[in-house]
C-alpha positions as CSV (number, residue, x, y, z in Angstrom):
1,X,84.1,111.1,48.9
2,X,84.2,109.0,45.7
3,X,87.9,109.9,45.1
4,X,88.6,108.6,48.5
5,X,86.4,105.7,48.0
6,X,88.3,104.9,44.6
7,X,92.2,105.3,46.3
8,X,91.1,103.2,49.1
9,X,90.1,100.1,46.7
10,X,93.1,100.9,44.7
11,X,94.7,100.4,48.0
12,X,93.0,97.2,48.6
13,X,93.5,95.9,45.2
14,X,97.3,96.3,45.7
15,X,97.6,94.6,48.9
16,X,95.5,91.6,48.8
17,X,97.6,90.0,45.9
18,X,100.7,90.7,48.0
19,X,98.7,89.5,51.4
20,X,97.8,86.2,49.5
21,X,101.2,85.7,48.0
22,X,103.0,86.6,51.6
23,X,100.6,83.3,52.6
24,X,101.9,81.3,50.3
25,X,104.5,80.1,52.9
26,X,106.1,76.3,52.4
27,X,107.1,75.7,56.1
28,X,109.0,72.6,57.5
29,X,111.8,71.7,60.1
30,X,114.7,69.7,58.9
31,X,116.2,67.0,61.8
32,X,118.2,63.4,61.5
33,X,116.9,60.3,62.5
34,X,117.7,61.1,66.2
35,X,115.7,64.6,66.0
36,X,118.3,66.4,66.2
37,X,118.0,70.2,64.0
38,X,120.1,70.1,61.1
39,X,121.2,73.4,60.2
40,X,122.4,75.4,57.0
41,X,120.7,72.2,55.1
42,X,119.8,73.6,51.9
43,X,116.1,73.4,50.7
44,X,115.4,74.3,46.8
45,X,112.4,74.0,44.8
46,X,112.5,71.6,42.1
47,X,112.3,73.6,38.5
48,X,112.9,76.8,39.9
49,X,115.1,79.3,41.4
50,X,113.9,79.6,44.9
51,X,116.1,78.2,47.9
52,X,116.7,78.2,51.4
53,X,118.7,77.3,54.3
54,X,117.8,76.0,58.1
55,X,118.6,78.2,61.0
56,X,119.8,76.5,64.4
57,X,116.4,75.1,65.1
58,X,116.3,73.7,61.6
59,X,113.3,75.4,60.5
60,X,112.7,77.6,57.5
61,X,110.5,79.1,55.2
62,X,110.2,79.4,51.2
63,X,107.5,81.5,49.4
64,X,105.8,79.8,46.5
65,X,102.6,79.9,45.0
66,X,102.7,76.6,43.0
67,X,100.0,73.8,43.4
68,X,102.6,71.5,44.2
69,X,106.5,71.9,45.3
70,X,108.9,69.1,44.7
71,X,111.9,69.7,47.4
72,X,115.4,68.7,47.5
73,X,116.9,68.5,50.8
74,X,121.2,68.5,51.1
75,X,122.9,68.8,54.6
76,X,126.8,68.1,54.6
77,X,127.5,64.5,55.9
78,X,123.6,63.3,55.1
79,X,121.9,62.1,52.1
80,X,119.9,64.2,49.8
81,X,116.4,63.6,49.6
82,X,113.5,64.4,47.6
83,X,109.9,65.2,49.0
84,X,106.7,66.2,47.5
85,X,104.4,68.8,48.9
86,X,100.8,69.6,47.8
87,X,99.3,73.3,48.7
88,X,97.2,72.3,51.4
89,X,100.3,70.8,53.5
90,X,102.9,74.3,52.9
91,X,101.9,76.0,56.2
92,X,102.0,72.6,58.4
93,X,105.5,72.8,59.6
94,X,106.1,69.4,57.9
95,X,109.3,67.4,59.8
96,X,111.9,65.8,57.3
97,X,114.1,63.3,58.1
98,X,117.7,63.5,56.7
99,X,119.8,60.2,57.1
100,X,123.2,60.0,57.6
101,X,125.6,59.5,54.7
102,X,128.0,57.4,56.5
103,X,130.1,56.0,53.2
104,X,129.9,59.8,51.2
105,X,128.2,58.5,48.6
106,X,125.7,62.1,48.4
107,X,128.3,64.2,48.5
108,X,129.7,66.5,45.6
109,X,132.8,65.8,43.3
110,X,134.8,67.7,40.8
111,X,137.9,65.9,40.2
112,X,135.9,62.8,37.7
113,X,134.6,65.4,35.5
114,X,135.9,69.0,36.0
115,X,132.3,69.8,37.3
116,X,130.4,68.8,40.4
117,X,128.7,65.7,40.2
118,X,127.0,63.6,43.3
119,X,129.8,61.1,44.0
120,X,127.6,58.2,43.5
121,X,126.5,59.5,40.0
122,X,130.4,60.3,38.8
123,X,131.1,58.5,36.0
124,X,134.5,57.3,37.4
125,X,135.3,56.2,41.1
126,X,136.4,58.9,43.1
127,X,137.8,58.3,47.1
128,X,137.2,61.0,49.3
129,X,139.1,61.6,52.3
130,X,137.2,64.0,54.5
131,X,137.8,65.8,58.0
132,X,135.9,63.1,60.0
133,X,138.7,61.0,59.2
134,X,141.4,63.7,59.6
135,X,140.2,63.6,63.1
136,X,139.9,60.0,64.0
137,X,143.7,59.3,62.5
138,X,144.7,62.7,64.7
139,X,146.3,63.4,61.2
140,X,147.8,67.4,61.1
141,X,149.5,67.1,57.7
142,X,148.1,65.8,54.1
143,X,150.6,62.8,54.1
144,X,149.4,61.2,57.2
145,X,146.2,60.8,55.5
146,X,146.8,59.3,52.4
147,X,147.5,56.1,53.2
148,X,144.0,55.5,54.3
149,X,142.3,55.0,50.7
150,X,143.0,51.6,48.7
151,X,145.2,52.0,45.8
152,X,147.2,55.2,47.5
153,X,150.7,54.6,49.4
154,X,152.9,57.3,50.7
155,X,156.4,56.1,50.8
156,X,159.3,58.1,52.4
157,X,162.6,57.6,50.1
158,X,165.0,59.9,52.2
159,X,164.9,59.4,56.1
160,X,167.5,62.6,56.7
161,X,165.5,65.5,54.5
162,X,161.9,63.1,54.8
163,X,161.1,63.6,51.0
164,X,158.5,61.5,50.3
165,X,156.3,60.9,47.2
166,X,152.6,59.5,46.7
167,X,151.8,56.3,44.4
168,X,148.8,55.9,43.0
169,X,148.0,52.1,41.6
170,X,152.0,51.3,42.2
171,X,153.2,54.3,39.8
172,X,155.9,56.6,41.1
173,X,155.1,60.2,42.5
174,X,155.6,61.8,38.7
175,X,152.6,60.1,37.3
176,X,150.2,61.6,39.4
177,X,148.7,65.2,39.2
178,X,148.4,66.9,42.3
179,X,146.2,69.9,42.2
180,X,144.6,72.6,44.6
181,X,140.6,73.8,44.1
182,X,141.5,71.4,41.0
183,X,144.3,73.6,39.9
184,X,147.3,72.2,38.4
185,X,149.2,74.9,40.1
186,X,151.4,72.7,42.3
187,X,154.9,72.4,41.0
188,X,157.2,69.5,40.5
189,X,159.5,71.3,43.5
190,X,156.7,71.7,45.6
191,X,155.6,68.3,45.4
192,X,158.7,66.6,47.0
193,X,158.1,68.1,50.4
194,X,154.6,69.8,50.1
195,X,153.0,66.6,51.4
196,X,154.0,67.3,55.0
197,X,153.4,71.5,54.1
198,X,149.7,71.1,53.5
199,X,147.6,71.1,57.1
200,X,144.1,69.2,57.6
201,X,142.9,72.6,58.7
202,X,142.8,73.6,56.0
203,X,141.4,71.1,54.1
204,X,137.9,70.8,53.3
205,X,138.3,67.4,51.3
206,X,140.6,65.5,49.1
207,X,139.4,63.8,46.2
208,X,141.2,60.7,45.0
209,X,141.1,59.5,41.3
210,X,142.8,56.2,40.5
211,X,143.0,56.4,36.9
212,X,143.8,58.5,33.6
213,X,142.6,62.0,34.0
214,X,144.8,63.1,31.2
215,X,142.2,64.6,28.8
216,X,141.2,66.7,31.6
217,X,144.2,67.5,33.7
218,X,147.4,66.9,31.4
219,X,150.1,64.4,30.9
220,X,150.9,64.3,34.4
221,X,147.8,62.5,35.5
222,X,148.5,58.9,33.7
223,X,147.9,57.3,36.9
224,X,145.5,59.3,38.4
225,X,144.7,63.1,40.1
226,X,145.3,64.1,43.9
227,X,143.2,67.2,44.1
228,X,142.9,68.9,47.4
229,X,140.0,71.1,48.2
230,X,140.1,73.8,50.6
231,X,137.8,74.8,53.3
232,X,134.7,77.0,51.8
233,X,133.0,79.4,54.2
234,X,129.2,78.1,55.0
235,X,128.3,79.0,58.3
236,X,129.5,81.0,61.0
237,X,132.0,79.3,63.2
238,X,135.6,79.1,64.7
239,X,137.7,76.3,66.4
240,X,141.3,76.0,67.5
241,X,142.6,72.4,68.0
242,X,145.8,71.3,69.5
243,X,147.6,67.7,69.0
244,X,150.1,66.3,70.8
245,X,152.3,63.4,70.0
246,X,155.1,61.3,71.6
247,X,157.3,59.2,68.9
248,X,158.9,56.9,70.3
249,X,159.0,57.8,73.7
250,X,161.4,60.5,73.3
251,X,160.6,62.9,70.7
252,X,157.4,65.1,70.4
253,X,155.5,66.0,68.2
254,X,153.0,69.4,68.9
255,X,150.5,71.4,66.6
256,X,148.2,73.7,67.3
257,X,145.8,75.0,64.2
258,X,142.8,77.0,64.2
259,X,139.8,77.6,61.5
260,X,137.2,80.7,61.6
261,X,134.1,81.2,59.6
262,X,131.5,84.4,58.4
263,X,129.1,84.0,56.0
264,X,126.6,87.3,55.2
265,X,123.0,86.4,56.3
266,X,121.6,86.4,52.8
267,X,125.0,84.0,51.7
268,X,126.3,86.8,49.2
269,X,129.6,86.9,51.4
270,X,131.8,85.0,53.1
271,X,135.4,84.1,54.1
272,X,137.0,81.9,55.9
273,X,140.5,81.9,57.9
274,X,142.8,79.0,58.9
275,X,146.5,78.0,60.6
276,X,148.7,76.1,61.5
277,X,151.8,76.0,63.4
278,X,153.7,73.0,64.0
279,X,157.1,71.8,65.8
280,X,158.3,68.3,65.8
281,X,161.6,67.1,67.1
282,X,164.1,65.1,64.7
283,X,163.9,61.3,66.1
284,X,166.6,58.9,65.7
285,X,164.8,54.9,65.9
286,X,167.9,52.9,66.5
287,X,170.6,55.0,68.3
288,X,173.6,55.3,65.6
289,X,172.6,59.5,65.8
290,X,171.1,59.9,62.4
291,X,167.5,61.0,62.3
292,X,164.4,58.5,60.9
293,X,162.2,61.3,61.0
294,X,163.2,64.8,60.4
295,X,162.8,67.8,62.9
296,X,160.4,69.9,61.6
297,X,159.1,73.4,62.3
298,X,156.2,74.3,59.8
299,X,153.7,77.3,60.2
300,X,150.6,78.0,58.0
301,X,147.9,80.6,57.3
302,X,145.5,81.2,54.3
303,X,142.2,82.7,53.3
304,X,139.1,81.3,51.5
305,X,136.7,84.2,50.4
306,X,133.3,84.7,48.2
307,X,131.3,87.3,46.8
308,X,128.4,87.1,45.0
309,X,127.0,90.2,42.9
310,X,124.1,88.3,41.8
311,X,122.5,85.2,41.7
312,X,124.4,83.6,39.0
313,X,127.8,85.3,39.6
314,X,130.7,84.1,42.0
315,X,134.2,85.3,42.8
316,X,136.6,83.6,44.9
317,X,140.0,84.3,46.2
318,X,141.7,81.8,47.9
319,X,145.4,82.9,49.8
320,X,148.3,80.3,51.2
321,X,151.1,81.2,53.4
322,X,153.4,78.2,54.0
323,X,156.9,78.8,56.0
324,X,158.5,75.4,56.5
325,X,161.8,74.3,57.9
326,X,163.5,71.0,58.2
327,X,166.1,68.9,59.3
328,X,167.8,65.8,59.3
329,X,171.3,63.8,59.7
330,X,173.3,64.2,62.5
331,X,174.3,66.8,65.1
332,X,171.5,68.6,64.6
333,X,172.6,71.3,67.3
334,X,175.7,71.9,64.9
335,X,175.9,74.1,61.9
336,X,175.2,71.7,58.8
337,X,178.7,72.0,57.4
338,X,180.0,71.0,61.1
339,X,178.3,67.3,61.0
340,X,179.1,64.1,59.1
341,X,175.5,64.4,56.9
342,X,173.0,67.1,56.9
343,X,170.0,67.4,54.9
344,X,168.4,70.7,55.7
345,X,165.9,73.1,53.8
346,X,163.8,75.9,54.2
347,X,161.0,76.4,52.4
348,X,158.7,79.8,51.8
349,X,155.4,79.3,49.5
350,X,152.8,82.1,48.5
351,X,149.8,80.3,46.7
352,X,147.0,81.9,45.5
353,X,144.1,82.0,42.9
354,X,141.4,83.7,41.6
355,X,137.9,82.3,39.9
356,X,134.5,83.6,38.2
357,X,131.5,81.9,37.9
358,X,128.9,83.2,35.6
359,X,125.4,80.6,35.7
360,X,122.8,80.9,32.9
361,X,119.4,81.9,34.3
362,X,118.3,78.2,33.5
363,X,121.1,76.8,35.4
364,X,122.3,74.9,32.5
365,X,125.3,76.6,31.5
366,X,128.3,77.4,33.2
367,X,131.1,80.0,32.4
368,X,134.1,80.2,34.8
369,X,137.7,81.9,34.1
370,X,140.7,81.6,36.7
371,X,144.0,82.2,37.3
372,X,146.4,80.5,40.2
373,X,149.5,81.2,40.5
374,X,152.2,79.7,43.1
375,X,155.8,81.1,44.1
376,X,158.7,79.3,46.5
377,X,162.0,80.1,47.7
378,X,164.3,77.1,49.3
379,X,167.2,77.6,51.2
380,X,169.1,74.2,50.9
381,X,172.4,72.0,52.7
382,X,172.8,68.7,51.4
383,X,176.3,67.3,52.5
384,X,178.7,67.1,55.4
385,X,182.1,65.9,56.5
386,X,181.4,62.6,55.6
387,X,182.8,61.4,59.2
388,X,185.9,63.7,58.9
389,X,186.8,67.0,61.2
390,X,189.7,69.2,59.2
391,X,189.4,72.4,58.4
392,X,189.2,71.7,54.5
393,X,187.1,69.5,55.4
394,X,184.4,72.0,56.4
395,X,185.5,74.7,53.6
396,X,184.7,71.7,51.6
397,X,181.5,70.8,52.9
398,X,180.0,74.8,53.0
399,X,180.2,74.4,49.2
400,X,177.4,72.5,49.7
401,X,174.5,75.4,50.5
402,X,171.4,76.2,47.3
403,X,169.4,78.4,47.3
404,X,166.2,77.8,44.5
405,X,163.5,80.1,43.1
406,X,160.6,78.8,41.9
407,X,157.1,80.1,40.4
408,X,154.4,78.5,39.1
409,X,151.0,79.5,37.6
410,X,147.7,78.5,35.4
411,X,145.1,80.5,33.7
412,X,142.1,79.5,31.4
413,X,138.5,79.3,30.7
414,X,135.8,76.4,31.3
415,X,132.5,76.2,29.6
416,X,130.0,73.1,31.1
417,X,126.2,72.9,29.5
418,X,124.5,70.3,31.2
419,X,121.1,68.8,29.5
420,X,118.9,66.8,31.4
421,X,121.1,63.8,31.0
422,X,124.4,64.4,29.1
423,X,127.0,66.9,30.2
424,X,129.9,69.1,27.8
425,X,132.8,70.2,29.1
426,X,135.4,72.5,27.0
427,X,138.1,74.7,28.0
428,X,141.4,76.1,27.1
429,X,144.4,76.5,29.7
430,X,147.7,78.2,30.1
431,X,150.2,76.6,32.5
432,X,153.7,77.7,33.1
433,X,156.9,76.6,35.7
434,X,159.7,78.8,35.9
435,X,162.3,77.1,37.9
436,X,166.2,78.1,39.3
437,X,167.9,76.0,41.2
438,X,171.7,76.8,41.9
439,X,174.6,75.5,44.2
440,X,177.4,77.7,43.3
441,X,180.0,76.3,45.4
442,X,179.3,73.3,42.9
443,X,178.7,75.4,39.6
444,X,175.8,73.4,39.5
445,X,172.7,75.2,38.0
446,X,169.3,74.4,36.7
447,X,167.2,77.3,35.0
448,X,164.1,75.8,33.2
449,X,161.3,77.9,31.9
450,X,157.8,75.5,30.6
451,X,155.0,77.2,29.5
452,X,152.1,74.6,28.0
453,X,148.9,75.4,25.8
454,X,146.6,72.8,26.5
455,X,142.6,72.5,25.4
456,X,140.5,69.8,26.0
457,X,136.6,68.5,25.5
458,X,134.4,65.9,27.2
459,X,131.3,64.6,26.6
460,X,129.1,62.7,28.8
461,X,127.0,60.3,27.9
462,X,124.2,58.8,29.5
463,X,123.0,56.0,27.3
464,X,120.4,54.8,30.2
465,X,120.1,55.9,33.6
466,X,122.2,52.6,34.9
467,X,125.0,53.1,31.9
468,X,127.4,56.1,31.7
469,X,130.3,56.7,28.6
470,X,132.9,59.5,28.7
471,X,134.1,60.3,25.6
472,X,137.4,62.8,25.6
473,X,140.7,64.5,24.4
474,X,142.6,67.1,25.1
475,X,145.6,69.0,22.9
476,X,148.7,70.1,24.7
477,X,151.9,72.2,23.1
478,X,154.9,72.7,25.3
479,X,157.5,74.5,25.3
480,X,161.0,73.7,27.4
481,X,163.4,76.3,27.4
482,X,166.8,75.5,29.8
483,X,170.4,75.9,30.6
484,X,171.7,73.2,32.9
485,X,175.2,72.9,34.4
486,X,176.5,70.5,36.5
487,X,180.0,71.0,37.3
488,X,181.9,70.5,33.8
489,X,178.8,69.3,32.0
490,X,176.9,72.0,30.5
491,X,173.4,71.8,28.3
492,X,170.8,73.9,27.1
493,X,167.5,73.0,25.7
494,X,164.9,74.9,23.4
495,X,162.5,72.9,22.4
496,X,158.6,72.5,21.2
497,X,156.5,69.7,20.9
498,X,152.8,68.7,21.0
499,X,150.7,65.7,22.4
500,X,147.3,64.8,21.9
């Protein structure tokens, strides 16, 4: 009798700290001003580790055992906000309110500082060009969005192959760094037609900063950085979207694109899936049979994925397919070397990248190591009869067909330790651009090989709450090794240099 007497008040001894601790239940629902369920908004204790997310009906649940809980609430497209519950109001289903964050001020950043910052906190201003106004402007492509924040202009400089080039603060397309998940893994080749290549769909954001970014990003961002961020699985979803457009009248313009989501339960998994495929039809403005706009066929597909082996390790793995062709001049039923001018290029791209994450238990510190890496190949015309119709005429003008090969990549390591006010930022990058580009019908050849060392250090400082200073430099040593022929003009190049 007593040694069942003593196992059943071990028994009891056992469970009632777990039955108390299982009552320890903060409760609440989480709606806008309308009363509307937010859900996935995320809810984290203040000070500690412990988080949550809403389900459809906006409610959750978070044990803690604290005589007070300080919560931060975050929804995408509202503004945070902080609440303070005592331990007699955790079970009483409290409502919050999120309000909605019309002008993105709440929302997070990377491109100011190389680590995510609340936008209205970033020490530098940073324009955001989100999917809300990818759909109003019915935009499909990167370049029809552009124009829409001050201080950016897309400008097309070729009207048969389309190139175009972005200007940030009136500086040419070369002066501004374009990168992808803040890569710097979008090549010089890539950037002369990759504006149209790049769908919405697959855009989760693009941040826009209008000034020097060199100490973080390289020489190429003097007047500013473009970097495009892709869409991040967070809840489970899938759309498919079709646009349809009429220029002019007489030429159309038709896209259909599509975006799927999973995301594991307890959000140690997810991936997401997007596409594009797009046909537009060459259109000619003012009737003298050259094309204003070229005819463009363009299809897209890439991957987004995460996996989390603990709570303060990430992996993700982000995958781009891009397949473009296009077309402009004259005759464009004709083979290219049968019209008077043709400008006509397809384009294959694999992009890709890889990235770890490792948090210190305190949250403070942050390790992360990547690699991206990006390869082309680009069929090419550029010529024509020039108005003639012999026969040497056309032997003449298929001389004209390229073909180029291009690869570009960028590895390296970031370290970020963030005190309760100033923030460090270090790390050490590899980037390198191995281009060929060859016409052999005009012994014209390009064959460049760069490879760049650069490192670089931040420090943020917040001298008062209203008052921030950024204090950087970065290190870079290149290397440009190249042969280059053009026709009877022939020149190599092996050099090394450094900036700071």
């Amino acid at each position: 009798m007593s040694k069942f007497y003593y196992g059943f008040a071990l028994a009891i001894s056992i469970l009632v700290p777990n039955i108390q601790l299982l009552a320890q239940q903060i409760i609440g629902t989480v709606h806008d001003h309308k009363g509307i369920p937010i859900e996935n908004a995320t809810i984290l204790i203040e000070n500690t580790s412990i988080s949550g997310k809403t389900d459809e009906k906006g409610f959750f649940e978070l044990a803690y055992d604290g005589e007070k809980a300080i919560l931060q609430l975050r929804a995408v497209g509202y503004q945070a906000s902080k609440q303070t519950l005592t331990k007699d109001k955790y079970e009483a289903n409290t409502i919050f309110t999120l309000q909605e964050d019309n002008l993105n001020l709440n929302e997070v950043v990377v491109s100011a500082t190389r680590y995510g910052i609340d936008r209205q906190k970033a020490p530098v201003i940073v324009g955001v060009l989100s999917p809300k106004l990818f759909n109003a402007t019915q935009s499909v492509a990167m370049s029809e969005t552009l124009n829409y924040q001050p201080g950016v202009r897309v400008e097309n400089n070729c009207q048969n192959c389309g190139f175009t080039q972005v200007r940030l603060n009136g500086l040419e397309g070369a002066y501004s760094q374009i990168l992808i998940n803040s890569r710097a893994v979008y090549s010089a080749l890539n950037s002369v037609y990759g504006l149209d290549q790049i769908p919405t769909s697959m855009i989760d954001r693009i941040e826009i900063v209008r000034s020097g970014g060199s100490a973080l990003f390289g020489a190429n961002a003097i007047a500013g950085t473009i970097n495009i961020i892709t869409k991040d699985p967070v809840e489970n979803d899938w759309s498919i979207k079709s646009t349809n457009s009429l220029i002019g009248g007489k030429s159309w313009d038709n896209t259909i694109d599509f975006n799927t989501s999973y995301v594991d339960n307890d959000l140690s998994a997810g991936a997401t899936f997007y596409g594009m495929h797009r046909n537009r039809e060459g259109y000619d403005a003012n009737g003298d049979g050259f094309t204003e706009m070229t005819k463009l066929r363009n299809t897209t597909f890439g991957t987004k994925a995460f996996y989390k082996p603990s709570e303060y390790n990430k992996i993700t793995v982000d995958l781009s397919v891009l397949d473009e062709f296009r077309r402009g001049g004259d005759h464009l039923n004709l083979a290219p070397h049968f019209t008077d001018v043709t400008e006509q290029l397809r384009t294959n791209s694999l992009i890709g990248g890889l990235t770890y994450d490792h948090y210190s238990k305190d949250w403070k510190q942050k390790i992360s190591i990547y690699a991206s890496a990006q390869k082309s190949n680009r069929e090419s015309f550029y010529g024509g009869l020039g108005g003639k119709r012999t026969a040497q005429d056309s032997l003449t003008a298929a001389n004209s067909y390229g073909d180029t090969k291009d690869i570009a990549y960028v590895t390296g390591g970031q370290y970020t330790y963030n005190w309760d006010t100033d923030v460090l930022t270090a790390g050490i990058e590899l980037n390198g651009n191995n281009t060929k580009d060859e016409i052999p019908g005009y012994n014209r050849l390009i064959d460049q090989r760069t490879k760049n060392i650069g490192t670089y250090i931040q420090y943020e400082w917040n001298i008062v709450p209203t008052l921030k200073t950024l204090i950087g430099a970065r290190y870079d040593y290149t290397n440009v090794d190249g042969k280059y022929n053009l026709g009877t003009f022939t020149r190599t190049s092996d050099q090394n240099f450094g900036n700071f």
